[in-house]
C-alpha positions, -999 to 999 in steps of 0.1 A, spaced: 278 212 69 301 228 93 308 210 129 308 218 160 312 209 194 297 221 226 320 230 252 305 230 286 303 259 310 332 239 332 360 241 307 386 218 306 421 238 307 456 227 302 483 246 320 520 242 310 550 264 318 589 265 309 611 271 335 616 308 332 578 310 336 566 289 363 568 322 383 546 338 357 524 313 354 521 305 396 515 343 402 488 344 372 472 312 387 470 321 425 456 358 406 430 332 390 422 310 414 388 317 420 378 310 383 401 284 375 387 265 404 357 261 386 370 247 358 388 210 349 423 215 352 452 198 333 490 202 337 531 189 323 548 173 355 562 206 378 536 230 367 512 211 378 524 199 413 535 236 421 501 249 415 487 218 435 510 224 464 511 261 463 470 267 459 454 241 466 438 231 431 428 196 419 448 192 390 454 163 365 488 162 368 507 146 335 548 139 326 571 165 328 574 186 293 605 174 282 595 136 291 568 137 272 541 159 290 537 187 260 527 153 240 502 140 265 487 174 263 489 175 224 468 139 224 443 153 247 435 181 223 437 157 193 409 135 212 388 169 221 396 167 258 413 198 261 388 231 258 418 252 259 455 258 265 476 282 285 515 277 277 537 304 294 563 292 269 597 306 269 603 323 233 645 332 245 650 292 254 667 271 235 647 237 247 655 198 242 619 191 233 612 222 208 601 198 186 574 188 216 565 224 217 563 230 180 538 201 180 516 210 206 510 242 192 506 230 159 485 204 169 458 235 193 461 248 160 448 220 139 418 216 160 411 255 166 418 252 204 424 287 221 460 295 233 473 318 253 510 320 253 514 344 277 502 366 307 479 393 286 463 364 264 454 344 291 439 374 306 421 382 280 407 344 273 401 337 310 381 373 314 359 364 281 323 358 287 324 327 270 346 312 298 316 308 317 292 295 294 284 272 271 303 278 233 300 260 201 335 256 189 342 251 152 355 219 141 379 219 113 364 198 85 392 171 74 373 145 59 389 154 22 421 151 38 416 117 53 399 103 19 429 110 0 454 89 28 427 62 32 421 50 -3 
């Protein structure tokens, strides 16, 4: 039996961005605003307060990337509280917290979250039909993988 869960027409989005990509991601926002004003919004420490101050959009501001934010975010996901995630990460940095970053990703992965790692895939996701609807995502079945640890 496969599972599902039903993601609502207000999606709930996580925004993170390096350094080198806050402008990216504050000029792709304020490009956005309109839709992702409509939506449940989620961001690491500076990201987060610059789109607050800068547009004007209720956010759900969390820690600061390297102090822990990118985690927060990763156990929001693994509790199905993020719909999806837009990380402007920096692929030329060489960051403290790579490890942070590694696992976040992984972790969208795990639970077949959409990412968009940059500006054209978050253009694309954001511009989908299904942003505005309701959607069924897939649930990755892991109950063979938690019998074998929880014998």
């Amino acid at each position: 039996m496969t599972k599902s869960t039903l993601l609502r027409r207000k999606k709930k989005i996580a925004l993170i961005a390096h350094d080198n990509k806050k402008e990216d991601m504050m000029e792709w926002a304020k490009y956005n605003m309109g839709t992702l004003s409509q939506h449940e919004l989620y961001a690491t420490g500076t990201t987060g307060r610059l789109i607050e101050k800068e547009l004007g959009l209720e956010i759900t501001v969390l820690e600061s990337g390297p102090l822990g934010g990118d985690l927060q975010i990763g156990a929001c996901i693994a509790r199905g509280e993020i719909d999806f995630l837009i990380f402007f990460w920096d692929p030329l940095a060489q960051l403290p917290h790579d490890p942070d970053v590694k696992a976040l990703l992984r972790v969208a992965a795990v639970w077949n979250i959409p990412i968009a790692c940059n500006r054209a895939s978050a253009d694309f996701i954001i511009s989908s039909p299904l942003m505005c609807q309701e959607y069924q995502r897939i649930l990755p079945d892991y109950d063979s993988y938690r019998e074998r640890f929880n014998r």
